[in-house]
N, C-alpha and C positions, 0 to 999 in steps of 0.2 A: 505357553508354547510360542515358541519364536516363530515369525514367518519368513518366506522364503522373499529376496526384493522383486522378482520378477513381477512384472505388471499386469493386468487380469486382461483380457481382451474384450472390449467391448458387447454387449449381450444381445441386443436390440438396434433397430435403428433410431430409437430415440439416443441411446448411449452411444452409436456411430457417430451423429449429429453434433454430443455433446463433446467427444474427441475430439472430434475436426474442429469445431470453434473454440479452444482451448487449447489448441496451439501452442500459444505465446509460453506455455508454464511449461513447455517440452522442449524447446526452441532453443539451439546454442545461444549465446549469448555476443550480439554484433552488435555494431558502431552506426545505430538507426539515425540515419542524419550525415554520416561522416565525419571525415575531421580529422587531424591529426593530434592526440590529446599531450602528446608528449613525453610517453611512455606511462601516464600516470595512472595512479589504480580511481575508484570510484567512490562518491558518494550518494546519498538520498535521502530526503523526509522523512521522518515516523510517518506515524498515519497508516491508516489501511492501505496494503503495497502493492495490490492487484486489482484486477477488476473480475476473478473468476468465477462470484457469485450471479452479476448478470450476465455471464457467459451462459454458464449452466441452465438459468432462466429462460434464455432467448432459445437453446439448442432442446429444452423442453417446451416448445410453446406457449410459452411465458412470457408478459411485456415486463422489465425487471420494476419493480417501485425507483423512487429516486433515489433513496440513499443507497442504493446498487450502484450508483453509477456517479463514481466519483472522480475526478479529474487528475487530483494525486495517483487514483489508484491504477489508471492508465498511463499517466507518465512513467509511475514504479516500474509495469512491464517492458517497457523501452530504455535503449542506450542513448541519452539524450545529450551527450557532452558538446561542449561547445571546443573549437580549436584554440591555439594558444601557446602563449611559452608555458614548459613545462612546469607543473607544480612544485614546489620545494615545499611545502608544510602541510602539518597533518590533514587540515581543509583552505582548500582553494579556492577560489569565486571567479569566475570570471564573465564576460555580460556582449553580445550583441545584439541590435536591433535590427527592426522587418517594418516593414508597409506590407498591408493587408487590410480588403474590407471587413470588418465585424458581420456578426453573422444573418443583420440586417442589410446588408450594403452599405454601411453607412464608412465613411474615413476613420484607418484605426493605424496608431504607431504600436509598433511590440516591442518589448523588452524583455530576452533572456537572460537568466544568471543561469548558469551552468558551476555544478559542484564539482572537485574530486579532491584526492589526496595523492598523498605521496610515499604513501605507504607500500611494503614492497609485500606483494602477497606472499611470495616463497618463504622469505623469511621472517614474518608476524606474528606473533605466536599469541593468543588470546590469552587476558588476564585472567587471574584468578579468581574465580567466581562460584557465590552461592547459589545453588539451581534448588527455586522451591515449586515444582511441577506439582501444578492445583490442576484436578483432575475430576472434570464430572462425569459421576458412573450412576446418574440415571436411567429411566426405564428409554428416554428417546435416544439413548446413545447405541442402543445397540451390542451390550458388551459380552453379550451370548456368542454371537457371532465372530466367527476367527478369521472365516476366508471373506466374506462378503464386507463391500466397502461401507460397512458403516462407520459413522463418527465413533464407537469404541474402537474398534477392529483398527482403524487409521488413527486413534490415540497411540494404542499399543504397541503399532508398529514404530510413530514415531519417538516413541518412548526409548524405546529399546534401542534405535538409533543415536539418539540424543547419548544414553547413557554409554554405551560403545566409547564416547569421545571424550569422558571425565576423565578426570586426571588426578594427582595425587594432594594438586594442592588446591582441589577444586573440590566443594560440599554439595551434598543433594538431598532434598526432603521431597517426600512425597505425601501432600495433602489428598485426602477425596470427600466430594460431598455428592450427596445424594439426598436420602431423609436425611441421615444426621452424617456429622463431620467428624472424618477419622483421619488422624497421621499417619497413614499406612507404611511410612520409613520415618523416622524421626531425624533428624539432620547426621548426615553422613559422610564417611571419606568418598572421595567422588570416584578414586579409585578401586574400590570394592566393588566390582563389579557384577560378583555373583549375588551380591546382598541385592545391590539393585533390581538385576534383572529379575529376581524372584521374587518381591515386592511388585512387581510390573505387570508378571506373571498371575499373581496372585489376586489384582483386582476384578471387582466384577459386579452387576447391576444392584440397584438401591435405590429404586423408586424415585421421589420425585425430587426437583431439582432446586437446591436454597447454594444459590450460589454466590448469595450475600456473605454465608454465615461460611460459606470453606474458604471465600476472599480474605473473610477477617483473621481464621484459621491463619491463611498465608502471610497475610502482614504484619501478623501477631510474632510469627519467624520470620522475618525477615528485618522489622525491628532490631529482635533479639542479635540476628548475628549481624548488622551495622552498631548493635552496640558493644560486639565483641572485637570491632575494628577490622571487620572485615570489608572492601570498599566497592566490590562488584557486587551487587546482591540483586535478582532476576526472579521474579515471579515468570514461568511460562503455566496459561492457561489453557488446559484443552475441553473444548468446549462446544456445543453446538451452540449455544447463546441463545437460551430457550431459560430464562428462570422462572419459576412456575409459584416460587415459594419465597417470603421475605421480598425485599428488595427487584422490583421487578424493571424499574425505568431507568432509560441512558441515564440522566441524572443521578439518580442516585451510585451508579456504580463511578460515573464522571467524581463524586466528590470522595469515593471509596481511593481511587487512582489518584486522584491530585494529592489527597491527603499519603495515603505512600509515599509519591515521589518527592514530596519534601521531607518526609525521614528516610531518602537514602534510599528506596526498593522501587527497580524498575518493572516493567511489565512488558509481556508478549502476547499477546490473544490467539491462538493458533482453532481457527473456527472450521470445524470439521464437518464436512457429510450435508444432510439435506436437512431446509427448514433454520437456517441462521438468520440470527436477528439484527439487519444491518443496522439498524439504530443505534443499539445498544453495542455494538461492534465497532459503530466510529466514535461514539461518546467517549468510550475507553483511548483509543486510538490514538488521537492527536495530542493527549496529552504529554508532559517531560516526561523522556526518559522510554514512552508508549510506541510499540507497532502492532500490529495485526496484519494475518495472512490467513487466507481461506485455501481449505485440500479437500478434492473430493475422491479421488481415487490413487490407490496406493502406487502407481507413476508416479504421482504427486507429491508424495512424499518423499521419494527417492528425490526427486529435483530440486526438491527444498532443500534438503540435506547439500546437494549438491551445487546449488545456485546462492543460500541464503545464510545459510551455515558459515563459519560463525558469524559471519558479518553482522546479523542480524543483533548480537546481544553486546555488541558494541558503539554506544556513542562515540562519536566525536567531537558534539558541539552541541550546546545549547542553549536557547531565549535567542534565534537567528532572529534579527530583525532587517528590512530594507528600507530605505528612506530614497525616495525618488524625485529631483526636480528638474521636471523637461524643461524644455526651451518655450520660447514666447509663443502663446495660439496654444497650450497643448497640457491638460489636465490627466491625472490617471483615474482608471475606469472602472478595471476589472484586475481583481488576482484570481489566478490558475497557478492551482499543484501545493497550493498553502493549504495545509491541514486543519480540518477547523471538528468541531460539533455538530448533532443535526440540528439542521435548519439556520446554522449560523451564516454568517457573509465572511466571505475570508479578506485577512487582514494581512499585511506583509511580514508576516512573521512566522515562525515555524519554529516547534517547543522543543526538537531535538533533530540533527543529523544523524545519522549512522553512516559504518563504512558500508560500502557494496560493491559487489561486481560490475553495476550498473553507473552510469554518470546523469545524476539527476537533474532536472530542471524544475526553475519556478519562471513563472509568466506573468507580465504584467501589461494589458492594454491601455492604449493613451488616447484620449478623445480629442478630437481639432476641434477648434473654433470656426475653421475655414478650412477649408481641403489644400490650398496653399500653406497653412500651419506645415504643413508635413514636409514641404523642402526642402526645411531646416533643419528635421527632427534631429535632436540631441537632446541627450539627458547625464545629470551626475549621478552616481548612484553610492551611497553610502551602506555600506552592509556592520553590524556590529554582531558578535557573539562570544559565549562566554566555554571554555576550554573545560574538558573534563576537571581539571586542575583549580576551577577558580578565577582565570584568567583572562580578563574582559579585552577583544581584540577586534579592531575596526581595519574596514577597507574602502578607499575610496574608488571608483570606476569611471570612466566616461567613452559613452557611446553617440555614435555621431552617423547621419547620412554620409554616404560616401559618395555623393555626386551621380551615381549608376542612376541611369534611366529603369523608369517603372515599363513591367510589361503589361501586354495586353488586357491583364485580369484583373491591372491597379496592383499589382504585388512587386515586393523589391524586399529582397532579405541578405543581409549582410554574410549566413552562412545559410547551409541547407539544414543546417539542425534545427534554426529558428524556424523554417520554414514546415516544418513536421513537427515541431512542438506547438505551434499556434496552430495547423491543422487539426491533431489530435485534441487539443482545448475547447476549438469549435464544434467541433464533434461530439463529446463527452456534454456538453456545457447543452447541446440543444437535447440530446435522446435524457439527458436527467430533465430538462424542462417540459419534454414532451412525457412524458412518465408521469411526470408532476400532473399535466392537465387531464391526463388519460381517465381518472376515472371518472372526472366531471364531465369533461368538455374532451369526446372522441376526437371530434372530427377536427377540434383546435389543434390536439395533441399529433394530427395525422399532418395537418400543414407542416406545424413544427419539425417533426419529424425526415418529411418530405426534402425541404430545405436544406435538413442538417445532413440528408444523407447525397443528395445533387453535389452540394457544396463537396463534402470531405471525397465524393468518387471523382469530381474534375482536379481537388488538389495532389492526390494520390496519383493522378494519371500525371498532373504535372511534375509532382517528384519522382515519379518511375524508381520509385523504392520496393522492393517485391517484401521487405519486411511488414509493408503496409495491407497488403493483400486481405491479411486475415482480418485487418479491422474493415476494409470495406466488405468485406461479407457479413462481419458483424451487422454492419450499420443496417445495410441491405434485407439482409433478414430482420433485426427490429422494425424494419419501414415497414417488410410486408406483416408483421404479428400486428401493426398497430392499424395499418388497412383490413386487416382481416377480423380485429376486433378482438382479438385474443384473451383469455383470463391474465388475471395479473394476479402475480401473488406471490408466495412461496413454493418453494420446492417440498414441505413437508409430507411425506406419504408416496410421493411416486420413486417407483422402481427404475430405476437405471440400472 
């Protein structure tokens, strides 16, 4: 049974709570930072593309873990484009820098690269493409349930959405694993619509959860039809990320995914409902060809459709690398908004672009040797990447102080986009580190914390950005769960 899109109304005031701070996934989509882009459309990182799972945490009483709280996955929510002459090719680069303290006070240079394209959305019409929807209809998915938001029910609906928009020369398979692993549609014209939806229809719960063995399922087709010359070929997973059975660690499914994408089959994680396992949600993630996005309520889904669709199942660009050599006094420090693994340190690279509605950024801090290093600040920036096509294509950049005096706060930022994209980096970068100390060291985690949330409410007030609003409330509320001592954990079990 089909549902209807309208959005359920909040139940409680825990789910009031969780509304209101999840915002940003309702939110028209505007130009955070400003700028004139040049009429051009957007782009952004794979990687996990939201931050909605420590939304929901924070708006239940929850201090989020680290791997919640990912720096990429807060730029994802933001229109982060830098100004510029307009784009002419598929992906664009372009680069400003900022003066700002680091999140110690200490002297920091920044450097923006800002994404887009020049793609005309009106007239774009997505490739042809194999859609192999891997489908877990375990017992914690919920797939009893038709009206209430759980990770079945927001499968279903996204399902049926999805298939709405196949097309004739587009194929669709429907894997599900549960105990065992069934092809509940075997590969199909994408245009048969009513096949589909009744296969959609037709699923329903199956104990516990071997999501190793419905992955292999998937790649097993997806092989198949990159061996039939077919060149778009798309695993989308829906999934709470709970494997219970076979294969249970990031790792293991990291090597499941790598191995994929170098025979040709990309991936989407679509991580539904409560009790998701950010670990194993970014392991998949960052790799070629990989994104992930989290939905908790059918609003949600509607937005997706609306916001991520198709953009989402569209590379651009991949193996983006950046090569950065400042000026004299001035080393690099830190990358922000590069897609990495858990627990990894991010590197200047990033495994895949996509188009988007959104203009993405990556950040790069630069450490003085002397607070006079900063001056000068200047940097070359060399970006290289490889074209859906094969086609290996470099940019060179150079960013320079423009003479402007620093104001009162030590800050100088060449646009205001830099200046809200290093805000948001400082922000993200201290509540995952305060997360991290949380469960050993409170009262560490509540300094940390304390600082990261001071810091990002006076940059906010200095940008008088009101898009920013909803993150200082965010912050604001994590400061007081981690003063207050709060559980830290997951969402599995509580009713919203």
């Amino acid at each position: 049974m089909r549902r209807s899109s309208s959005p359920r109304p909040p139940r409680s005031p825990l789910a009031t709570l969780a509304w209101l701070l999840a915002v940003p996934l309702a939110l028209p989509l505007v130009a955070c930072g400003g700028g004139d882009y040049g009429g051009d459309f957007g782009a952004t990182p794979g990687g996990v593309k939201d931050m909605h799972f420590a939304r929901e945490l924070i708006a239940a009483g929850q201090v989020p873990p680290p791997e919640a709280l990912l720096v990429e996955g807060m730029f994802a929510e933001h229109d982060l484009g830098l100004a510029g002459d307009a784009c002419t090719q598929p992906l664009c680069v372009r680069a400003a820098a900022g003066i700002a303290p680091g999140r110690g006070g200490e002297p920091r240079g920044w450097l923006q690269v800002g994404l887009s394209s020049n793609v005309d959305p009106d007239a774009w019409q997505r490739p042809a493409t194999t859609f192999i929807f891997t489908v877990d209809v375990s017992g914690s998915m919920g797939w009893d349930y038709q009206d209430e938001p759980s990770p079945g029910a927001l499968s279903r609906d996204l399902l049926h959405r999805l298939a709405d928009q196949l097309g004739a020369t587009d194929e669709v398979a429907i894997v599900t694993y549960g105990n065992d692993v069934r092809t509940a549609l075997p590969v199909h014209r994408g245009d048969d619509h009513a096949a589909v939806h009744a296969a959609i229809d037709g699923l329903s719960t199956d104990g516990s959860t071997d999501m190793e063995a419905g992955l292999r399922r998937a790649y097993d087709l997806g092989r198949d039809a990159v061996g039939r010359g077919r060149d778009n070929v798309r695993i989308v997973l829906f999934t709470d990320v709970q494997p219970n059975v076979g294969a249970t660690s990031s790792s293991d499914f990291e090597a499941m995914v790598a191995a994929g994408a170098d025979a040709g089959v990309d991936i989407t994680v679509v991580a539904l409902g409560l009790g998701i396992g950010p670990e194993v949600l970014q392991g998949m993630a960052h790799l070629r060809g990989a994104n992930a996005f989290s939905l908790f309520r059918f609003a949600d889904v509607e937005t997706f459709m609306a916001d991520e669709y198709p953009w989402f199942t569209t590379p651009l660009a991949y193996d983006l690398t950046l090569d950065v050599a400042p000026s004299a006094g001035l080393a690099v420090d830190t990358a922000y908004g590069f897609p990495t693994g858990p627990g990894e340190d991010p590197g200047l690279d990033v495994s895949t672009v996509f188009l988007s509605k959104r203009h993405g950024a990556l950040l790069v801090s630069l450490r003085a040797d002397a607070v006079d290093a900063l001056d000068g600040l200047a940097a070359d920036l060399t970006l290289s990447f490889t074209t859906p096509g094969g086609d290996v294509r470099s940019q060179q950049l150079h960013v320079a102080r423009d003479g402007a005096a620093i104001d009162e706060r030590g800050q100088w930022f060449a646009q205001p986009s830099v200046a809200t994209t290093t805000a948001l980096a400082l922000l993200v970068s201290g509540m995952h580190d305060a997360a991290a100390a949380y469960a050993v060291d409170p009262a560490g985690a509540q300094a940390v914390m304390d600082a990261a949330d001071v810091r990002f409410a006076a940059d906010a007030a200095g940008l008088a950005d009101p898009d920013l609003d909803v993150e200082v409330a965010l912050s604001a509320a994590m400061r007081q769960l981690v003063a207050d001592r709060a559980p830290q954990g997951s969402l599995y079990g509580l009713d919203l």
